[in-house]
C-alpha positions in Angstrom: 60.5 -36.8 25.4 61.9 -39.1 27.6 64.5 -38.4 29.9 68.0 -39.2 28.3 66.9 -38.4 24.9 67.6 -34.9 24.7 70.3 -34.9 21.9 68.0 -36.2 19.8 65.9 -33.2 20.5 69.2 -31.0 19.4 69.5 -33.3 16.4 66.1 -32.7 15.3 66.5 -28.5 15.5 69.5 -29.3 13.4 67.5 -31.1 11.1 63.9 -28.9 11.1 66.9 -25.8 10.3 67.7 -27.2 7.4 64.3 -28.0 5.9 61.4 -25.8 3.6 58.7 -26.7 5.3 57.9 -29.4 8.2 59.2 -32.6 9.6 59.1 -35.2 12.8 60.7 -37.7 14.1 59.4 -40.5 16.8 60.4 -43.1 18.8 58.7 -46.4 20.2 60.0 -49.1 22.6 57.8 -51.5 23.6 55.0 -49.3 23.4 56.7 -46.3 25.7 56.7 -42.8 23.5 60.6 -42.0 23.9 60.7 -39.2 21.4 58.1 -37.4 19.7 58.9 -34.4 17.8 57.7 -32.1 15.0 58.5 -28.3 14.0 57.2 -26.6 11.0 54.6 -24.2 9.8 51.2 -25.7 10.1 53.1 -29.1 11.8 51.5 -31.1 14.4 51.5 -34.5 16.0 48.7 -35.3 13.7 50.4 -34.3 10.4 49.8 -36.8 7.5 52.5 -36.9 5.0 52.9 -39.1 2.5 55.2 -41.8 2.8 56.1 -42.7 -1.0 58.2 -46.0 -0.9 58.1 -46.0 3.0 54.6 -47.1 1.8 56.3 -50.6 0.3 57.1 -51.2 4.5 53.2 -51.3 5.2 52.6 -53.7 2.2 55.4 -55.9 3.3 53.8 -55.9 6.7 50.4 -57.0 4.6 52.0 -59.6 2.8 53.5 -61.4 5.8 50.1 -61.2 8.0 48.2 -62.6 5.0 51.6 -65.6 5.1 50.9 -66.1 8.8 47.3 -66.5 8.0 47.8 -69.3 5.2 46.7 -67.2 2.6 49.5 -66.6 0.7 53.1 -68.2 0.1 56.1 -66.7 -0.7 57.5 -69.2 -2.2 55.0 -70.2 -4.4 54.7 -69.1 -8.4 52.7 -65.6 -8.7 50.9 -67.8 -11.3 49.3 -70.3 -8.2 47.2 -67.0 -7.2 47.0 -65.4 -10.7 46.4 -67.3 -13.5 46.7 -64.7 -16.0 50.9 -64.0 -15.1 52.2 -64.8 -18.0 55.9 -65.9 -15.8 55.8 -69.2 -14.9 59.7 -68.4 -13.6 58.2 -65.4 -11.2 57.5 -66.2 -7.6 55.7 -64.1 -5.0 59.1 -64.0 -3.1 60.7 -62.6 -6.7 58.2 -60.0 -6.5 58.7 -58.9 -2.8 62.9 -59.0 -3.0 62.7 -56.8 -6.1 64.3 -59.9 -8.3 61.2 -60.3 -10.6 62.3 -58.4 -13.1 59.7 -56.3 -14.3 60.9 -52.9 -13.2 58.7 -50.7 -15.3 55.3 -51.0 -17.4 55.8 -51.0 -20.6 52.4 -50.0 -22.1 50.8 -46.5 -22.2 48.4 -47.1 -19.0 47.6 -44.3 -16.2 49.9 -44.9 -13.2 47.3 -43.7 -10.8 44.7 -47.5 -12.6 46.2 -50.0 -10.3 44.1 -53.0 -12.3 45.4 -51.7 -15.9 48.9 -51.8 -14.6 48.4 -55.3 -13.6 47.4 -56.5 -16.6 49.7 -55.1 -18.3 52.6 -56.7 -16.4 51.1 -60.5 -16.4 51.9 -60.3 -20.4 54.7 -58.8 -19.8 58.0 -60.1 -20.6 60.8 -59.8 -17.5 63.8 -58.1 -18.7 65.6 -61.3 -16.9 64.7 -64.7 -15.4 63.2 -63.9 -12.0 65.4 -64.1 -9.1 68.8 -63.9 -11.2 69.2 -60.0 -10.6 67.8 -57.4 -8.4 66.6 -53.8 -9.5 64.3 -51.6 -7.4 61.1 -52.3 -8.8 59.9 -48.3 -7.6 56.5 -48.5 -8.8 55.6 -51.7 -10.4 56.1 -53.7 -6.5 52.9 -51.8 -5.9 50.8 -52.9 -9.1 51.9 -56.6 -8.0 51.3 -56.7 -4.6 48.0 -54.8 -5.0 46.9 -57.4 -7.5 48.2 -60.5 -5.6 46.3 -59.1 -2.2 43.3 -58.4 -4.4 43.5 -62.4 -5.7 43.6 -63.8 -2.4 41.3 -61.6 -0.5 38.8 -60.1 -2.9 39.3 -56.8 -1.6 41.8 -53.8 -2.3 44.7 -53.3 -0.4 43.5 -50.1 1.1 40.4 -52.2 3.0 43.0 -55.1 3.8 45.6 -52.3 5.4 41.9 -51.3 7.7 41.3 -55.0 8.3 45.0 -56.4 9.4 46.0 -52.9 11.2 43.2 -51.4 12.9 43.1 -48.2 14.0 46.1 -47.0 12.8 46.8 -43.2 11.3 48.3 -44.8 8.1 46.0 -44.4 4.9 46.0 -46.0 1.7 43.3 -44.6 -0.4 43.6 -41.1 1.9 39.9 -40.0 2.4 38.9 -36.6 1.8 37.8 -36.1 5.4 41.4 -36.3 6.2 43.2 -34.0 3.0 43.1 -30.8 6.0 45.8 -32.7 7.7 48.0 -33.9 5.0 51.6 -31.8 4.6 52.0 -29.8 1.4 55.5 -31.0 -0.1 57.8 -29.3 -1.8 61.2 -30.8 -4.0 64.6 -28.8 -3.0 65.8 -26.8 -5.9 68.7 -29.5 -6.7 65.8 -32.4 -6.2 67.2 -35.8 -8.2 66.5 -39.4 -8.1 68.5 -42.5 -9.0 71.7 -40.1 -8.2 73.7 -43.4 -8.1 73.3 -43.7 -11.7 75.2 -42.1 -14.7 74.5 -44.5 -17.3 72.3 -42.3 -20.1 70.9 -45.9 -21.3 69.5 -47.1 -18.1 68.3 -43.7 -17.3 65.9 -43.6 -19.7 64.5 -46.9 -18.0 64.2 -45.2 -14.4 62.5 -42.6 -17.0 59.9 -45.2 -17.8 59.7 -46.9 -13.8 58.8 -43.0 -12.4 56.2 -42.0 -15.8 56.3 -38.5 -13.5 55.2 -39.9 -10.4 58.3 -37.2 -8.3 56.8 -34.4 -10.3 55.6 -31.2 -8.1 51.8 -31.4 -9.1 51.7 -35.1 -9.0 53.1 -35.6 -5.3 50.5 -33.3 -3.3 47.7 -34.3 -5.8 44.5 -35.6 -4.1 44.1 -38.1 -6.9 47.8 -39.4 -5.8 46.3 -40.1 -2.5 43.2 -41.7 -3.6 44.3 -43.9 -5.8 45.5 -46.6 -3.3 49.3 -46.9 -4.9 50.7 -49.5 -3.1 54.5 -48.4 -4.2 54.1 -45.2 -2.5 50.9 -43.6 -2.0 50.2 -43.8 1.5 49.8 -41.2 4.3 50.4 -41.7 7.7 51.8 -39.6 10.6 55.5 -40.2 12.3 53.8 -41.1 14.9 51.9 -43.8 13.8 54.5 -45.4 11.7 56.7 -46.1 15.0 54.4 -47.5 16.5 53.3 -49.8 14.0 57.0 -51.1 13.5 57.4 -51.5 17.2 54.4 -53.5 17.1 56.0 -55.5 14.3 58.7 -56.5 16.4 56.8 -57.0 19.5 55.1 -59.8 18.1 52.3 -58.7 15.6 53.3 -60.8 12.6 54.4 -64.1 14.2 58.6 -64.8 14.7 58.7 -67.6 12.2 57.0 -65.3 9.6 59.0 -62.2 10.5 62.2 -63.8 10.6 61.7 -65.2 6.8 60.4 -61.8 6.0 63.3 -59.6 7.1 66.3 -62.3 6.1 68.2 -61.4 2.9 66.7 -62.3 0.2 68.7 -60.1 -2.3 71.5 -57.9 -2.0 74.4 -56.4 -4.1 74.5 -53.5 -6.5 70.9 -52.5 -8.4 71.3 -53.7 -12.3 69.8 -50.4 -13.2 70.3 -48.4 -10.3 73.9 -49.0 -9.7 73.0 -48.2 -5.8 73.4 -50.7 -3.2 70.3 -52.9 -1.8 69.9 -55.3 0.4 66.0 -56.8 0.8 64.0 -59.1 2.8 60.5 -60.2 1.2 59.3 -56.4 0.9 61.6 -54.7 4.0 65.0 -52.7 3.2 67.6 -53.8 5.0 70.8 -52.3 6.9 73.2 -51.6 3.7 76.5 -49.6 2.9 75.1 -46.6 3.2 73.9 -46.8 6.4 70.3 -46.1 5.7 69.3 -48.1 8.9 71.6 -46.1 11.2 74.8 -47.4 12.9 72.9 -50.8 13.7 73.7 -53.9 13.0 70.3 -55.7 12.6 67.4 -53.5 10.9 64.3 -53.4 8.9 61.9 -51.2 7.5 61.4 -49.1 4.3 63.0 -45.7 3.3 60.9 -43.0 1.3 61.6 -40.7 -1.9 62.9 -37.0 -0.4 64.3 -38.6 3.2 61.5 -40.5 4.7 63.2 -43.5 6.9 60.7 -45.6 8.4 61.7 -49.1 10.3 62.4 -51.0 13.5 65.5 -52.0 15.9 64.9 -55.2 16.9 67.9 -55.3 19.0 66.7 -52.4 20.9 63.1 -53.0 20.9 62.2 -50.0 18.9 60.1 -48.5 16.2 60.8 -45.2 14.8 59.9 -42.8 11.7 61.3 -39.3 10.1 58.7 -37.8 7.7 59.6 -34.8 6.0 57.6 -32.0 4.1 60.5 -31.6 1.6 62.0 -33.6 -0.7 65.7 -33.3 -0.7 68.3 -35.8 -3.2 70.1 -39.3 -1.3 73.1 -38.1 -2.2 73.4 -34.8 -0.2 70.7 -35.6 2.4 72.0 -37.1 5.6 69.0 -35.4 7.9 67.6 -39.1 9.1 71.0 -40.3 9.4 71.9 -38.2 12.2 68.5 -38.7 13.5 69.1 -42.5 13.8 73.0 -41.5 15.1 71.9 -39.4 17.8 69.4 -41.9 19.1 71.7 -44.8 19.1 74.1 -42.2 21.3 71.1 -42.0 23.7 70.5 -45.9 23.9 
């Protein structure tokens, strides 16, 4: 801990008191460790935990290395690098600001076959012309991407996460070697998503996004893990997800790339969600509910249960909350005064 940042340490006993289970929370600027904390039974510094849709922050980061190295284009149709997409409307920059309209899968596949889910969504019809709404695509911005990285590299996304990162604690396509350090999670007993929505029709379509994929068994399954689900399957360590958004900002994808990649690209209220967004070409950015912290300029990717992953460009920082338990948006505030306390200490 560095010196100066000791209410976040009261901030974080706050937090850890009000949590089954473990958490941490860390802090990078410009490669300095200012906070690094973790409480919990069985909680270390080394504590895998998996990410769910702070997973879609890693992809992004994928997507724009594989931009700054030519190999893809956001602007161009999804149908330049896949054939088979049946959407000649659909561009890869649809797909990455959740505008492409195909928020679900609509046939009977396994949600853990990344390759049947992408077929099934090039013949799939979008619920509306690409780019004219926006709707948190919660699993099927994983099926895409994967298939789209697969396309242009040949490989899976969990070898291209090895190949652009390095030798980072951040897994997709968790080995077994590493399942003795990965967090058993638990749900709070009042555990909901979507709590924004109250509309019974469009419920049943978050119904069909999800297919389970929040249920107890499901979310400390092995096979979750394995499976390489770029929506939210990853593992990584709080740790390890600081430091890899401090290195974002400090220069490893290039500032022309990274400056497309974390502009708005859609905003406003989710046309099934009824929550405010606001996205860059795969990042979350600062929006009304002050996801990012009392900041101005922000990016990064939130998690299902209270995971808040992201960077401060502003401040020159990286930072990460992981969470063993699951707790609902609308009553959870833990990473919220995580992010106020540090911005007191800045």
């Amino acid at each position: 801990m560095a010196p100066g940042f000791e209410p976040v340490r009261e901030a974080f006993s706050a937090v850890l008191a009000r949590t089954s289970g473990g958490a941490a929370f860390s802090v990078v600027r410009r490669g300095e460790v200012l906070v690094e904390l973790w409480g919990g039974p069985g909680w270390t510094r080394d504590t895998l935990v998996v990410l769910f849709s702070g997973t879609k922050g890693v992809v992004a980061t994928l997507m724009a290395l594989l931009t700054a190295q030519g190999r893809i284009d956001p602007s161009s149709p999804v149908k330049a690098y896949w054939p088979e997409f049946s959407s000649g409307d659909a561009r890869v920059s649809h797909v990455l600001s959740h505008t492409v309209g195909l928020p679900y899968v609509a046939a009977d596949v396994s949600f853990l076959d990344n390759r049947a889910n992408a077929l099934a969504l090039a013949s799939q019809r979008p619920l509306w012309t690409p780019g004219t709404r926006v709707a948190y695509h919660a699993a099927t911005f994983g099926y895409l991407c994967t298939e789209l990285i697969r396309r242009v590299t040949g490989r899976s996304v969990g070898a291209v996460l090895r190949s652009l990162l390095g030798d980072v604690d951040i897994h997709l396509g968790t080995p077994p070697s590493e399942d003795h350090r990965v967090a058993r999670l638990t749900r709070s007993p009042d555990y909901r998503i979507s709590t924004f929505l109250h509309d019974p029709r469009r419920r049943r379509i978050v119904e069909k996004m999800y297919r389970g994929l929040l249920d107890a068994d499901t979310i400390n399954a092995a096979s979750y893990r394995r499976a390489e689900l770029a929506a939210g399957g990853a593992t990584g360590t709080a740790a390890a997800m600081a430091r890899l958004y401090d290195r974002i900002r400090a220069g490893l994808i290039p500032a022309p790339v990274l400056a497309e990649a974390t502009r708005t690209w859609s905003s406003g209220t989710d046309a099934i969600n009824d929550r405010p967004v606001h996205f860059g070409l795969g990042y979350e950015l600062p929006d009304p509910l002050g996801t990012y912290g009392p900041v101005g300029v922000a990016f990064g990717h939130s998690g299902a249960g209270g995971g808040r992953h992201g960077a401060w460009p502003e401040a020159e920082l990286g930072f990460s909350f992981t969470t063993g338990e699951l707790q609902s948006e609308d009553v959870d505030d833990r990473g919220t005064q995580l992010l106020t306390a540090l911005a007191g200490c800045l």
